[in-house]
C-alpha positions in Angstrom: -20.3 -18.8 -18.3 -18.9 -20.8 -15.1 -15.4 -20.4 -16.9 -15.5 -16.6 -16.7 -16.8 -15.8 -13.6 -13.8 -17.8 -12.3 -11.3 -16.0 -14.4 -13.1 -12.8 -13.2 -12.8 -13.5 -9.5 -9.1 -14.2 -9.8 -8.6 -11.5 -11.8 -10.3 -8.8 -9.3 -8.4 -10.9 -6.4 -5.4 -10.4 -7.8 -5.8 -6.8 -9.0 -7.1 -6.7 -5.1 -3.7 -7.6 -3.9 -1.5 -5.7 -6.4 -3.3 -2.1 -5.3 -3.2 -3.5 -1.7 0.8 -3.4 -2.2 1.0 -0.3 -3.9 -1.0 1.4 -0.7 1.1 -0.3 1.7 4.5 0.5 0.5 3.5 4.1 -0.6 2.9 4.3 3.6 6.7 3.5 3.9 8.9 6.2 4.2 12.0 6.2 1.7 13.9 9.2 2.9 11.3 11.6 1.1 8.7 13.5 2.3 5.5 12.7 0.9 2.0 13.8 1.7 1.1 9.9 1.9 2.9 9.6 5.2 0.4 10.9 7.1 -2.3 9.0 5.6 -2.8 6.1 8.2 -2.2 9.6 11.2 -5.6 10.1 12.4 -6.5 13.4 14.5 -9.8 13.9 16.8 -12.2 16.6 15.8 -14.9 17.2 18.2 -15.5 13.9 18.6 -14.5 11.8 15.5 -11.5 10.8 14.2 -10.4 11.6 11.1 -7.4 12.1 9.0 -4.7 14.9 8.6 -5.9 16.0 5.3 -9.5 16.4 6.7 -8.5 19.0 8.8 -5.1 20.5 7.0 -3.9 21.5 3.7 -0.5 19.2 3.7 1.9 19.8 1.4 5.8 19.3 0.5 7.9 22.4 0.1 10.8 20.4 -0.7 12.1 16.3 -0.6 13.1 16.8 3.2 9.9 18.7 4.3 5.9 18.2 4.8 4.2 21.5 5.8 1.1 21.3 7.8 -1.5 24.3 8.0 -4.8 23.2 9.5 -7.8 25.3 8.9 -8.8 25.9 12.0 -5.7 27.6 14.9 -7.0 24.9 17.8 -6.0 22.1 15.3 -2.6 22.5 15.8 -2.1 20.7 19.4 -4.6 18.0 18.5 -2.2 17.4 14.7 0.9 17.7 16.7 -0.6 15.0 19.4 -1.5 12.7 17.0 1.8 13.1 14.9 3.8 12.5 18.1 1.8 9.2 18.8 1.9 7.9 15.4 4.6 5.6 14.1 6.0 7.8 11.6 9.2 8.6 14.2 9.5 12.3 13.4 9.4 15.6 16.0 7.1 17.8 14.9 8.0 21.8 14.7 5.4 24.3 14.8 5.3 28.2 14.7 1.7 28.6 15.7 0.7 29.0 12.1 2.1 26.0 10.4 3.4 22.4 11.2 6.7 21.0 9.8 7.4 17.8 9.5 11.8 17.6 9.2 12.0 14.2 7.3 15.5 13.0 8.5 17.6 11.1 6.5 17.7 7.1 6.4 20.8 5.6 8.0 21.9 2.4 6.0 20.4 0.0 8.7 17.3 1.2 8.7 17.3 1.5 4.7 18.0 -2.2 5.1 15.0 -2.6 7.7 12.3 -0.9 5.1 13.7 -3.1 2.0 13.0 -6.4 4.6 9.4 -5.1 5.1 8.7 -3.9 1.7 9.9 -7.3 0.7 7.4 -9.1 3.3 4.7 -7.1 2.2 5.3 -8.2 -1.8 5.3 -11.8 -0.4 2.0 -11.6 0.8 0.7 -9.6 -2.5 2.2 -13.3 -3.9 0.8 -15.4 -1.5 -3.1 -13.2 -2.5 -2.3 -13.5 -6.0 -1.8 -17.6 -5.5 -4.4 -18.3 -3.2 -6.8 -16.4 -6.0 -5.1 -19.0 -8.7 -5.4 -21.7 -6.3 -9.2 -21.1 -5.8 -10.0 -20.7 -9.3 -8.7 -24.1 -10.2 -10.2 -25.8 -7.4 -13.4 -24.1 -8.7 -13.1 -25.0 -12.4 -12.1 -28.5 -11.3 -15.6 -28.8 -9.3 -17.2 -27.6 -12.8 -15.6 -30.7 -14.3 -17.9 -32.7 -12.3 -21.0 -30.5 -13.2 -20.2 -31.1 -17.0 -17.4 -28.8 -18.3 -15.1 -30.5 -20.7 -11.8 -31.1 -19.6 -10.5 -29.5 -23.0 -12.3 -26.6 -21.6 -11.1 -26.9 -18.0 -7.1 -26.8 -18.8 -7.5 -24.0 -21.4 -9.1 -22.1 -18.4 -6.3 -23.0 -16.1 -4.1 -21.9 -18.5 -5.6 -18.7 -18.7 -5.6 -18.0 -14.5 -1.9 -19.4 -14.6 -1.1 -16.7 -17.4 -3.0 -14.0 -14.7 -0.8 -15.3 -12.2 2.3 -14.5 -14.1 1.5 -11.5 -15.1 0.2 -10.9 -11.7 3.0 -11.8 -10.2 5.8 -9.9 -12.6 3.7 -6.8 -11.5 4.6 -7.2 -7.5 7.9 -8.1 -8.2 8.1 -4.8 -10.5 6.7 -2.8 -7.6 8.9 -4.1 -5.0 11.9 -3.6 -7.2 10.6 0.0 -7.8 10.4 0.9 -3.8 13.6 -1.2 -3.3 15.2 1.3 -5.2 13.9 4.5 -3.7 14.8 3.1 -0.7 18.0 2.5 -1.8 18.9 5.6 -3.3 20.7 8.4 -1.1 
């Protein structure tokens, strides 16, 4: 039983840092405009914080564009505010009615900026994903003292190295997918 709650644990750990990559580098822009920018954008509403899509419908009316209508008219200076403030480095236009958000195009530095950071953010999806192996061997070496065979032991560690991998191909998989969109003009 010992052996599978430690090839559980570095399982979820792992799984952890793989959707913790997939969050982070959907939050980096890649020259299209995508709802998800505006995700880590928070706006005050009497009182509280809260996110865009809390207080707006946001949508994209085309792979330059993200259209903001909030639901209530007094919205608009507090979503314009908060846009303005935010990283995300883009003027925001409004009519009175609606928001636009004028996603510009990458210049090739700046391309090469995002692949660096997409890069260090798979690194530390890697560095999770072995600190999870790492753990799971110490454990199941600590077992070996409690009485687990040692037979058993390595076929366990063969198992958490063969999550590892497979772990591991994922990230790189990811990166190379967001490398790409980045990439592409």
């Amino acid at each position: 039983m010992e052996v599978k709650e430690y090839l559980d644990n570095a399982k979820d750990n792992m799984e952890l840092a793989v959707e913790y990559l997939d969050d982070t580098l959907s939050h980096i822009r890649a020259g299209k405009a995508s709802p998800r920018l505006l995700d880590g954008i928070r706006v005050n509403y009497y009182g509280s914080t809260v996110p865009i899509s809390n207080v707006a419908n946001v949508s994209v009316p085309d792979a330059r564009t993200i259209a903001i209508t909030p639901w209530e008219k007094p919205m608009i200076k507090e979503i314009e505010k908060a846009i303005i403030n935010s990283e995300l480095g883009v003027t925001p236009e409004n009519n009175g009615e609606v928001i636009r958000l004028a996603i510009p195009p990458l210049t090739e530095d700046r391309r090469k900026q995002l692949v660096k950071q997409s890069k260090a953010e798979a690194e530390n999806a890697k560095v999770s994903v072995r600190n999870a192996r790492r753990e799971a061997i110490d454990g199941l070496k600590k077992e070996i003292k409690k009485g687990l065979s040692e037979d058993t032991e390595k076929d366990a560690e063969n198992d958490v190295q063969k999550l590892h991998d497979k772990y591991m191909k994922k990230i790189d998989e990811i990166f190379a997918a967001k490398e790409k969109e980045i990439l592409t003009v």
